[in-house]
N, C-alpha and C positions, 0 to 999 in steps of 0.2 A: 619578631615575636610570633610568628605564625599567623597573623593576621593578614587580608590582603585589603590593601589601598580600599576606602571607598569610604562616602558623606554616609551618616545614619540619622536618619529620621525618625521617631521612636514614639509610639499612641502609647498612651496609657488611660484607662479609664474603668469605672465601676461595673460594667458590662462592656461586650464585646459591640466594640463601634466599628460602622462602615464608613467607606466614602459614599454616602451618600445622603442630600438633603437639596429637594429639586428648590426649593423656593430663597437658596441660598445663593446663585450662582450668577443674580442679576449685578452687570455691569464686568463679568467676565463671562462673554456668552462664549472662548473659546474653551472652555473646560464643561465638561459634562457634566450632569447632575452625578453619576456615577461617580464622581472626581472631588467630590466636595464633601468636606468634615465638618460636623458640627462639635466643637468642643468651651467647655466652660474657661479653660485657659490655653495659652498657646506658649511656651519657654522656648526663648531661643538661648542656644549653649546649652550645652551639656557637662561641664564642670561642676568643679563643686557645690557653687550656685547654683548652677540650673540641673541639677540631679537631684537638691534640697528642696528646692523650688518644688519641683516638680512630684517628685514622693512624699511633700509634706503637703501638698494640694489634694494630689491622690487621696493618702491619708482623713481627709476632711472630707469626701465621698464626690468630690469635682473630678470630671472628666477634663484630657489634661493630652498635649500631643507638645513631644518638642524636636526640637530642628538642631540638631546638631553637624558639622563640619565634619567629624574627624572620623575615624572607623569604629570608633567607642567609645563610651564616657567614660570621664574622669579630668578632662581635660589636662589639667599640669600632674597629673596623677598616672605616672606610667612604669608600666615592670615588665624587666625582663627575668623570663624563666630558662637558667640553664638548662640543657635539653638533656645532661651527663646526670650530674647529680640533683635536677629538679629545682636548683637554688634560686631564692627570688632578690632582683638586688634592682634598687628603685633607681627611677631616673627620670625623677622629679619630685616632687613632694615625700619625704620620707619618714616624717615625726611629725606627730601634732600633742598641743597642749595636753593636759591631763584635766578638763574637765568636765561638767555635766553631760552637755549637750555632744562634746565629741564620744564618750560612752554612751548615752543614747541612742544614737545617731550606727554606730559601730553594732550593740547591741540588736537594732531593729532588722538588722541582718541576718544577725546571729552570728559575725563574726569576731571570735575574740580579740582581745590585744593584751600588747607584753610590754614590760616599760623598753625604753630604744637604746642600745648605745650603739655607737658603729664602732666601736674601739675593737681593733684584730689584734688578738695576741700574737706577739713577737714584730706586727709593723711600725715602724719610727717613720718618721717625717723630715725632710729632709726640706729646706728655701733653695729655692735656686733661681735666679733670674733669665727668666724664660727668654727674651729678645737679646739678652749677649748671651748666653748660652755658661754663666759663671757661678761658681755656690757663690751662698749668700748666707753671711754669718749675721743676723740682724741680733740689733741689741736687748736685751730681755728687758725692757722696763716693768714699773709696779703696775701690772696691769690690775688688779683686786684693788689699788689706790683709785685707778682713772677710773676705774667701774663705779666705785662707791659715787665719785664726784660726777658721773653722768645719771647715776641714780637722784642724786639731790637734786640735779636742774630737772631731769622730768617729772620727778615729784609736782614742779610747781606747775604742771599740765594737767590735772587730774581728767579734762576733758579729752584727751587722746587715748583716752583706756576704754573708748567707745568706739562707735562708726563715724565715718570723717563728717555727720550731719552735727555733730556738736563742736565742728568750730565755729569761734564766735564771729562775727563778722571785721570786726576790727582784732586783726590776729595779733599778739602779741610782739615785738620788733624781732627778739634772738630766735621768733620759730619762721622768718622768713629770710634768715643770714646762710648764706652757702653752707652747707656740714662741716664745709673743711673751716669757715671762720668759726663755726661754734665749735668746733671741737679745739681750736687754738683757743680763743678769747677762754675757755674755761679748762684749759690745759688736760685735756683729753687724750693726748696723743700717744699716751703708753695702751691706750684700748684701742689702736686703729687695727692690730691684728685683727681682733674680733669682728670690728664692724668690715675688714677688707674681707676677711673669709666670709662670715654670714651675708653680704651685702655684693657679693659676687655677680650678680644677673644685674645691680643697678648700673653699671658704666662705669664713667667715671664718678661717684657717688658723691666723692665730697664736694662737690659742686650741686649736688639737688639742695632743693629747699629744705631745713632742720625740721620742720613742722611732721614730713613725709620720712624722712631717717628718722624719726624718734617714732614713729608710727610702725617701721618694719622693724625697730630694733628694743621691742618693750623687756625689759630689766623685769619682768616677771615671769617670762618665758625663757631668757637665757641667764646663764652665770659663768663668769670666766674660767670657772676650776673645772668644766666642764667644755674646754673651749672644743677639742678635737675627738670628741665623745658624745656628741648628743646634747641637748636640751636636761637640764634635770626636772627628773620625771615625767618625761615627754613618753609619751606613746607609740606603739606602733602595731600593724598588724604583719602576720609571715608575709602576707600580701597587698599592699593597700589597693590594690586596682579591683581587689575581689568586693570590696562592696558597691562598685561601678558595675564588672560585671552581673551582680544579683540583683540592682535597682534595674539594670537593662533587660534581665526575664521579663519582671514585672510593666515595664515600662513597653515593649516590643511588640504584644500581640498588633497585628494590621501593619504593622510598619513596613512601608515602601524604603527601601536602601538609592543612596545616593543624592539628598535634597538637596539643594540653595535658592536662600530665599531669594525671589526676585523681585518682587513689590508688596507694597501692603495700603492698603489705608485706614487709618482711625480717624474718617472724620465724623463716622457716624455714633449719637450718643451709646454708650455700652454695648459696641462693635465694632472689632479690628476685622479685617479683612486680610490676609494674609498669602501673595499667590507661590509657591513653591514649585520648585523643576526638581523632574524623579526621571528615570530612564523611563517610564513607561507613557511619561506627559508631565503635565503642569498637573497642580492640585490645588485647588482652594481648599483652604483654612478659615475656618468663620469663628471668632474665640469672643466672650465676654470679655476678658482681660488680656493682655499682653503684660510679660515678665521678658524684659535682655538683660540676662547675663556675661554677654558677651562683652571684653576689653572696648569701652565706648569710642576707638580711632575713631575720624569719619571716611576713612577709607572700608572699616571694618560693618558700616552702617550702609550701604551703598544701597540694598533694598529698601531700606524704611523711607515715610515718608515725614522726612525730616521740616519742620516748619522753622520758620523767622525766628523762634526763641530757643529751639531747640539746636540750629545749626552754628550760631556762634559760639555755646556754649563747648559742643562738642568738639566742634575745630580746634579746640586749645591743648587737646592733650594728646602728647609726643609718648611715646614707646620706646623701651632696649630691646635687646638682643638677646639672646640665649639661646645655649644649644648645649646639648649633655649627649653622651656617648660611652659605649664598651667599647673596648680597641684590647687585641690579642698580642701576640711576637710584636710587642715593640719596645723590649729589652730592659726596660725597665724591672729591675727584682720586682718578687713578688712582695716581699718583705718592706717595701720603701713606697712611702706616700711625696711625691714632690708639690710642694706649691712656689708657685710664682712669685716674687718678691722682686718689685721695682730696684734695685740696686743705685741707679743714676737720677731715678725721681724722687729726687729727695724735697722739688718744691713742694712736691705732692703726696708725702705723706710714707713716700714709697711703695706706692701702690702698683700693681702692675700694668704694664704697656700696653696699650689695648688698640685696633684687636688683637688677641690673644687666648690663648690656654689662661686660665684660671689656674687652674691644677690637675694633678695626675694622681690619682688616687687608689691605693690598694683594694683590692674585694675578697669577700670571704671565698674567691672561686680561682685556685693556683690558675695562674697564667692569664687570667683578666684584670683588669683596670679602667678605673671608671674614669671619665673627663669632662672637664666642661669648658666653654670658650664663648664668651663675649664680643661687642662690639665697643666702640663710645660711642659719644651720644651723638655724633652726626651720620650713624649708621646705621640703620634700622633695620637691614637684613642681611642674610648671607647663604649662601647655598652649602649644602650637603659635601662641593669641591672645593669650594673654596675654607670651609674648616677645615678639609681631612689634609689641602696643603697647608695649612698654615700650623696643624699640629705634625707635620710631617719635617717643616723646617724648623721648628723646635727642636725635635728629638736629635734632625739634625745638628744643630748645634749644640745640644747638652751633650753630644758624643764629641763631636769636634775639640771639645774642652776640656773632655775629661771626666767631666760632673758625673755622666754614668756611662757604663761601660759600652764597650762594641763602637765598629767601624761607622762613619757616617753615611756610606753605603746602604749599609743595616736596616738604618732609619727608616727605607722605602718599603721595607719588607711589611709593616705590619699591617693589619685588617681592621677595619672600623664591621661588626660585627652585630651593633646596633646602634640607632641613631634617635635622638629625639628633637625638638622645634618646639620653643618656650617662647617663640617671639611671635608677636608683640609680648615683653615683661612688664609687669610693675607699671604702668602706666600712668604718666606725670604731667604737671602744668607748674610754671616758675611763678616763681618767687612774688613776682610783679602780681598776676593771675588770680593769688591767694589773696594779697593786700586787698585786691576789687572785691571781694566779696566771691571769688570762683565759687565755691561747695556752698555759699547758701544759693548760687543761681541754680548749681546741681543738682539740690535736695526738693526744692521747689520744683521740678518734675516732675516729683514722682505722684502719682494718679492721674497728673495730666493726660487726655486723651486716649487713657483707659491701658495706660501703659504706667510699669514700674521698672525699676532700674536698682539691680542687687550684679556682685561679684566685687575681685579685689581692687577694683580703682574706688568704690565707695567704701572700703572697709581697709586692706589692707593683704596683702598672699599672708593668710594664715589662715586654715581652714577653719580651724576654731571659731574665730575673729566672723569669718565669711557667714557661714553657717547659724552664730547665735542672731547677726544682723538680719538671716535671711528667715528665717523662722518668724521673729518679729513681724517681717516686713509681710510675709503670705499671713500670718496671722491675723494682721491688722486689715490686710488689702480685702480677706474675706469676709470679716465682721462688717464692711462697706456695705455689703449686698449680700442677697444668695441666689444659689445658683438657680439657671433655671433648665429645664430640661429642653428646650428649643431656641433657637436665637432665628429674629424676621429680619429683614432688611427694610420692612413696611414701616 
């Protein structure tokens, strides 16, 4: 994308702040006074969350510094721009809900949006089972029947139409049964298309807890008639990375490139401490509050400093896999979208093989094609080689068969041309986890030790969903106090 590699550390605040603050830096005397930020909040991530987070702090006149990973914000939010015809074709979050808060939100940029469909004239879709390499004629059931009857049973959740802080402690029994039992015990299986294709970054899905599938898959955001088109009335911008790009002007001035956090402490009342590595040195961070929005692994938490109530909570939750990609010459028509269809996994719903290609998907840009490729769920990563073989022995095999044209030779020729990293996805805890009381031990964190905890393991991957929680959450975190224009360690 034109971008090159590197971690972004991003100041934002209502004047122009330095590093410096000499009475800051006691108990790191290896960093300078020179080296030390005095800020009213400190966001780590840069996604959804932590860009909402952050610009909606801004917004309220706090000075505000966040730590992000990646080479720019947006986190799951990534586009590539054809370099021929300028074309933008997402590769990762692509539609969002239609409403208040995501045109607010969109608006405060000034950039517009269009309703979404990704439907290309003249492209059809084709199943084909990716791991034998054979079409796949699947049966068309009454999927508008199974939808209605998954609409009835989440009906009786009214509380999953929030953030996951409103489950109740004693969780209902059918929202802690594998997906795949709810969706048999209530004869759902003519909608497993829907939930296989929408549900694609979860693994094997139908084995997660129902409570979290009825969570990512809300009947008020999709409709079947709409299955390979879009969301109805879902949203979109020409760009969505572009309101990442324009919250990062705002967010930028002072910003050292390159950060990871390395330690921090909140043990002091209404002060996190926070030390951060830049290529030019460490830096202290001195922040009133702490906001992670980062996927809570505790591999992912390595800097913090995690205490006795906070560490077994967070140990519990496991991650997928994902990974999305343009790929060129790899023979596939332009005109034909392929998805994966389990052919022999008929215990399972006939889901596809995993790991694997998900599917292979047409773009509005002749001669590209979008992809994406999962793990199961004892698989938590995968390299850059080891997807481009394993979509390389696909293509192999859907030529060896027949399925689509050209030598299996062929197959070697194409280019992976952009790549994306969506892992850790969706971020989960079983069944069991949930029974205990998991999400009210998780919700009961948040203020603890001057720290709050927003993104989609507390809510759900829907930016809508992310966004109205996270708004609340700064909203409220700030009515707590206000800011002040010094922080002591005295």
């Amino acid at each position: 994308m034109g971008r090159s590699p590197r971690i972004l550390l991003s100041i934002a605040s209502t004047a122009l702040i330095g590093w410096t603050a000499a009475a800051l830096i006691q108990g790191n005397t290896d960093i300078s006074q020179q080296n030390t930020l005095n800020v009213d909040v400190c966001v780590i991530g840069g996604g959804a969350a932590g860009t909402y987070s952050a610009i909606k702090s801004k917004d309220l006149n706090k000075t505000v510094v966040v730590v992000e990973q990646q080479d720019r914000l947006g986190g799951h939010t990534t586009t590539y721009v054809d370099p021929v015809s300028n074309t933008s074709i997402e590769l990762g979050v692509a539609e969002y809900e239609d409403t208040s808060i995501v045109r607010e939100w969109f608006a405060r940029f000034k950039v517009p949006l269009y309703q979404y469909n990704i439907t290309i004239p003249g492209v059809t879709s084709e199943y084909m089972d990716f791991h034998s390499g054979q079409i796949a004629t699947p049966e068309q059931g009454d999927l508008f029947g199974a939808w209605d009857a998954f609409q009835t049973q989440v009906a009786r959740y009214p509380f999953l139409d929030y953030s996951l802080d409103s489950v109740p402690f004693l969780v209902p029994a059918d929202l802690l049964l594998p997906f795949g039992q709810f969706i048999t015990k209530y004869n759902l299986q003519d909608a497993v298309p829907y939930f296989s294709l929408y549900g694609e970054a979860w693994g094997n899905f139908v084995t997660l807890p129902t409570l979290l599938a009825i969570k990512y898959f809300p009947p008020s955001f999709f409709n079947p008639a709409t299955l390979y088109s879009g969301a109805p009335g879902a949203l979109a911008s020409k760009d969505n990375s572009l309101i990442y790009e324009k919250a990062t002007k705002e967010l930028e001035p002072n910003a050292p490139l390159s950060s990871t956090v390395l330690s921090m402490d909140r043990s002091a009342a209404g002060l996190v401490k926070i030390t951060v590595q830049t290529p030019s040195g460490k830096k202290l961070i001195c922040a009133k509050k702490l906001i992670s929005t980062i996927a809570p692994l505790i591999d992912n938490l390595k800097g913090f400093d995690l205490n006795e109530t906070e560490s077994p909570i967070f140990n519990k939750f496991r991650g997928h896999s994902w990974y999305l990609g343009l790929v060129n010459t790899s023979g596939v028509p332009d005109n034909v979208t392929l998805i994966n269809y389990g052919i022999n996994n008929t215990n399972n719903f006939n889901i596809p093989v995993l790991p694997g290609v998900y599917d292979i998907f047409a773009t509005v840009v002749p001669g590209l094609h979008f992809f994406s490729f999962g793990g199961n769920d004892s698989q938590p990563s995968f390299t850059q080689s080891q997807v481009k073989t394993n979509l390389q022995d696909t293509l192999t095999r859907l030529r060896a068969t027949g399925s689509i044209p050209g030598s299996s030779e062929a197959a070697k020729a194409f280019n992976i041309i952009d790549f994306s990293s969506h892992t850790p996805y969706e971020v989960y805890v079983s069944s069991e986890q949930i029974a205990k009381g998991f999400y009210n031990k998780l919700f009961a964190l948040q203020g603890q030790r001057n720290t709050y905890w927003t993104g989609a393991a507390f809510v759900t991957h829907n930016s809508a969903a992310i966004w109205n929680y996270t708004d609340q959450l700064v909203t409220k975190m700030w009515s707590e106090g206000q800011s002040t224009t010094a922080l002591s360690l005295s």
